[in-house]
OpenMM code with the backbone's topology and positions (N, CA, C; nanometers):
from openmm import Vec3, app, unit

residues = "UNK UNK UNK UNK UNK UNK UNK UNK UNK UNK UNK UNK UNK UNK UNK UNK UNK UNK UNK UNK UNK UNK UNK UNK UNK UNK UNK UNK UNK UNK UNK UNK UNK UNK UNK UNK UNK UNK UNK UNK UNK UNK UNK UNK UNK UNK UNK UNK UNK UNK UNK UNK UNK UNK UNK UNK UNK UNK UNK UNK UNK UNK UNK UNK UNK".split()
positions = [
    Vec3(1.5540, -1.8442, 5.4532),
    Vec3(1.5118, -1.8681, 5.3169),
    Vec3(1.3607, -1.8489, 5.3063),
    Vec3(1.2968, -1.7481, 5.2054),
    Vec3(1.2088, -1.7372, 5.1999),
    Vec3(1.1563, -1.7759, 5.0261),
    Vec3(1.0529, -1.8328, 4.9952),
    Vec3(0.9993, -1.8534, 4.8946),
    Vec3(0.8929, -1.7243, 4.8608),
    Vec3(0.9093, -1.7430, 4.7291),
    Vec3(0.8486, -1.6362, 4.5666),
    Vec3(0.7231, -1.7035, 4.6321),
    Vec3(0.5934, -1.6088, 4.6436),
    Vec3(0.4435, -1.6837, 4.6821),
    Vec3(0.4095, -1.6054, 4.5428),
    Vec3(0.3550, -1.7108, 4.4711),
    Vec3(0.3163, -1.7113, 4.3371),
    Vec3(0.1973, -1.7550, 4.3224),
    Vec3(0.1040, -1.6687, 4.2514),
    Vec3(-0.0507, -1.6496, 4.2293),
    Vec3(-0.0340, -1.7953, 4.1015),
    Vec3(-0.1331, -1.8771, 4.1164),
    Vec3(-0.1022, -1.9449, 3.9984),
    Vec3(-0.1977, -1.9039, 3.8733),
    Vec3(-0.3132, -1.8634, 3.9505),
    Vec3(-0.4159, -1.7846, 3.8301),
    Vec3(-0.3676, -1.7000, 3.7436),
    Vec3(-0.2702, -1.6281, 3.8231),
    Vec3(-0.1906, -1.4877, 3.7727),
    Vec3(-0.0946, -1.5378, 3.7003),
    Vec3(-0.0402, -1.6003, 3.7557),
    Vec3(0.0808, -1.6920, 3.6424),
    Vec3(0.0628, -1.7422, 3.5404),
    Vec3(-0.1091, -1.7794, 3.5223),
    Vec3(-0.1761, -1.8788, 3.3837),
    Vec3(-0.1740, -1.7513, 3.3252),
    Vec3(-0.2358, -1.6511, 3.3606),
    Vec3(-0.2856, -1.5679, 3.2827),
    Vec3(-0.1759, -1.4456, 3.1936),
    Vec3(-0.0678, -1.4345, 3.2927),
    Vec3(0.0420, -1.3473, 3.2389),
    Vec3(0.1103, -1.4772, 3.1039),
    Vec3(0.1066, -1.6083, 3.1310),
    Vec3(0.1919, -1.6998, 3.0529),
    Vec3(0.0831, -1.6776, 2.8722),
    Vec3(-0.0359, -1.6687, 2.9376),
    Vec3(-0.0997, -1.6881, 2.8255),
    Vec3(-0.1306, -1.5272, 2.7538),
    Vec3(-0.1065, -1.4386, 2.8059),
    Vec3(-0.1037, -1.3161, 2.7583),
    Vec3(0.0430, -1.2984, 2.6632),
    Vec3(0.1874, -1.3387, 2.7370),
    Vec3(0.2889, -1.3718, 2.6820),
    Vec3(0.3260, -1.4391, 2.5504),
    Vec3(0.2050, -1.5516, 2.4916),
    Vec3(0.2258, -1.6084, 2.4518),
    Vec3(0.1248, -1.5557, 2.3036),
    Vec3(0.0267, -1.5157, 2.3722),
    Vec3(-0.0566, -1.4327, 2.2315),
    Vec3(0.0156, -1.3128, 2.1715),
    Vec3(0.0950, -1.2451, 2.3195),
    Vec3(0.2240, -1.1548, 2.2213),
    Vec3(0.3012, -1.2008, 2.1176),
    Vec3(0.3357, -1.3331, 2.1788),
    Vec3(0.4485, -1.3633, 2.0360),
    Vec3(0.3248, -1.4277, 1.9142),
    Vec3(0.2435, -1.4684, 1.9466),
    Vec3(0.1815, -1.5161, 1.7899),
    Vec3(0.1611, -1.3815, 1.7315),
    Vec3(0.0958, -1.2572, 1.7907),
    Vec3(0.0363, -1.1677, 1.7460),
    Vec3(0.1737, -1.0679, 1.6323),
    Vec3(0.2678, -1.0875, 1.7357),
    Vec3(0.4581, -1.0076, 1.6562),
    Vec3(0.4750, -1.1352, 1.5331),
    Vec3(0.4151, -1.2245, 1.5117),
    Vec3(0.4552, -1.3569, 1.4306),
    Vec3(0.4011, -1.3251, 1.3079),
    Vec3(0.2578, -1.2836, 1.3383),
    Vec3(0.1312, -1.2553, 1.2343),
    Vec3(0.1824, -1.0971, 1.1956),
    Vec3(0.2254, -1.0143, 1.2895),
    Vec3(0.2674, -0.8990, 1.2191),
    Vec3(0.3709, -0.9082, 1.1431),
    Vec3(0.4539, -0.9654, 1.1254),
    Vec3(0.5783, -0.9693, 1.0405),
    Vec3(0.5432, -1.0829, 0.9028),
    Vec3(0.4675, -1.1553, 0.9650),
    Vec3(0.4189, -1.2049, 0.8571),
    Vec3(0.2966, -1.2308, 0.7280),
    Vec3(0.2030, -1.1455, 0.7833),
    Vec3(0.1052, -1.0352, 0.7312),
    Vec3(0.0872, -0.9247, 0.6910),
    Vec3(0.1597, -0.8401, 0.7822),
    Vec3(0.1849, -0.6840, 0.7739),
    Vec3(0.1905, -0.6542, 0.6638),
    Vec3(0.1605, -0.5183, 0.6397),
    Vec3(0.1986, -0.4289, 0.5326),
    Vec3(0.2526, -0.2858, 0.5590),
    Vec3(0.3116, -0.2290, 0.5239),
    Vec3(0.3621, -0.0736, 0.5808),
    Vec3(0.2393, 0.0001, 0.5333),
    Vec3(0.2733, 0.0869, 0.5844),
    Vec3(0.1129, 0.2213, 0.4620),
    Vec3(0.1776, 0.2392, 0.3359),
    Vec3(0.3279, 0.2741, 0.3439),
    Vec3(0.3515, 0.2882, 0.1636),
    Vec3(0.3223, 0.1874, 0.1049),
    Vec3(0.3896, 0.0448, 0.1296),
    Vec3(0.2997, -0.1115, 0.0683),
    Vec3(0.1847, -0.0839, 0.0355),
    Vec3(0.1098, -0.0318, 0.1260),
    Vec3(-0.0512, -0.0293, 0.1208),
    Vec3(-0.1144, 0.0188, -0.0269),
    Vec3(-0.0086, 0.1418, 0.0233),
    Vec3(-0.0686, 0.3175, -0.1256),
    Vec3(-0.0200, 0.2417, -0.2399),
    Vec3(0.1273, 0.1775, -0.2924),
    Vec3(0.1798, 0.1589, -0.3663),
    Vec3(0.0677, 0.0329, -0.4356),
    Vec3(0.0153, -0.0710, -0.3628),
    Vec3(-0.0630, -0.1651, -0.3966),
    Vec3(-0.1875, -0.0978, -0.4921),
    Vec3(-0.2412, -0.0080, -0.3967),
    Vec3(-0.3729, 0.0683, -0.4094),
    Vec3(-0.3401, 0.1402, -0.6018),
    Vec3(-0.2430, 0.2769, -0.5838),
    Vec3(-0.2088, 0.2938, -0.6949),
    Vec3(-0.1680, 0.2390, -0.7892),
    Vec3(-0.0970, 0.1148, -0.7626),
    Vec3(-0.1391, 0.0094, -0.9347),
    Vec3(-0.2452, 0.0071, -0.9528),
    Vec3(-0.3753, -0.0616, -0.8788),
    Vec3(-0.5099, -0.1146, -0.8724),
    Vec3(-0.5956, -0.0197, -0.9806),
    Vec3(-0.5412, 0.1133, -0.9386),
    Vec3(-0.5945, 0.2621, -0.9773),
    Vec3(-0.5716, 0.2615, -1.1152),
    Vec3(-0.4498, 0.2452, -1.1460),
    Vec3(-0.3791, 0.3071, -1.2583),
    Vec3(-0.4533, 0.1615, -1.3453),
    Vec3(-0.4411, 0.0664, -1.3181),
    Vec3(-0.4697, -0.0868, -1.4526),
    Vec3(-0.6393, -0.0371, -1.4348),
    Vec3(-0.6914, 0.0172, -1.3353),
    Vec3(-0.8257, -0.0007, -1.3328),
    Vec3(-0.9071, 0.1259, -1.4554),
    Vec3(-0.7769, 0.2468, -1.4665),
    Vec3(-0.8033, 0.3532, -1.5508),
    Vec3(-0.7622, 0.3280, -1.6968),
    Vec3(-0.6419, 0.2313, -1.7328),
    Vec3(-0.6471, 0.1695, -1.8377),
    Vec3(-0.7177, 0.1208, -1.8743),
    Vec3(-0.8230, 0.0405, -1.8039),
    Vec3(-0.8823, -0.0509, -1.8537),
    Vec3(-1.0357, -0.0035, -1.8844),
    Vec3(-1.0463, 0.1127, -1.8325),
    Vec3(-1.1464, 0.2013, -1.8651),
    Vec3(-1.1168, 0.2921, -2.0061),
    Vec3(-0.9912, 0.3249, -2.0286),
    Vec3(-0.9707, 0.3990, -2.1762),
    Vec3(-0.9644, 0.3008, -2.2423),
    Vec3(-0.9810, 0.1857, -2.2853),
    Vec3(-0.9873, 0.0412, -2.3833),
    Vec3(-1.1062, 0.0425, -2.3608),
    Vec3(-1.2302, 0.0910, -2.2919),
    Vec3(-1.3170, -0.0018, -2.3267),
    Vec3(-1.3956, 0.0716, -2.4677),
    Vec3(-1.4994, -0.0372, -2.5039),
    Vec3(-1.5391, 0.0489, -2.6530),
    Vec3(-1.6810, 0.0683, -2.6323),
    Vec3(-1.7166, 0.1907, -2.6610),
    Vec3(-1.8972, 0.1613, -2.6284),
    Vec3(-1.9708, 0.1543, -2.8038),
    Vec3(-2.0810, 0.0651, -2.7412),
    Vec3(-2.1507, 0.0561, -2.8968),
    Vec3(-2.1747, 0.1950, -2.9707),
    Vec3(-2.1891, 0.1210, -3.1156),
    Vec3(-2.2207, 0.2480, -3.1761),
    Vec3(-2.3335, 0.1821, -3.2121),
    Vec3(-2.4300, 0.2846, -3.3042),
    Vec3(-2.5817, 0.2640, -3.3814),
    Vec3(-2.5789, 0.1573, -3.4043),
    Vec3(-2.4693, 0.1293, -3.5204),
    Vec3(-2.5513, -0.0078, -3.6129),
    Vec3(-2.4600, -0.1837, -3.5065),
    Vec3(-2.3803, -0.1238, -3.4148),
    Vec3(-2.3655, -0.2088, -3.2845),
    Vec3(-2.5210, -0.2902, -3.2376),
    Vec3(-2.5790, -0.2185, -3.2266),
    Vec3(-2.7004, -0.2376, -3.1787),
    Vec3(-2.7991, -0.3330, -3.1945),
    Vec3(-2.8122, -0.4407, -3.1625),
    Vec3(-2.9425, -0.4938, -3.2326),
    Vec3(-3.1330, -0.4869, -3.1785),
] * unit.nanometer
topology = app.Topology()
chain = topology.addChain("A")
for resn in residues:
    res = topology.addResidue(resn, chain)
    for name in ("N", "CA", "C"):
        topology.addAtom(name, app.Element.getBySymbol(name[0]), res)
């Protein structure tokens, strides 16, 4: 019978690498965005931001004081 000789430094360090994997897959699924999400976000932003530029009114002369 022979025993597993196990680094324990190596063992902290693979456990804690392991473990930032799963927060990091946690935060991606729960943060994430796809790139179409992304564009689709972006192009509303675009489109209300160009509406809101044909509404606006610029002064006229007697506007003016």
């Amino acid at each position: 019978m022979t025993a597993d000789i196990v680094n324990l430094r190596n063992a902290r360090k693979r456990r804690t690498r392991d473990q930032r994997e799963i927060k990091a897959a946690e935060n991606r699924a729960k943060f994430g965005q796809s790139k179409a999400e992304k564009m689709q976000v972006k192009a509303v932003s675009e489109l209300d931001r160009r509406r809101l530029d044909q509404a606006k009114r610029e002064p006229t002369g007697s506007d003016e004081r």
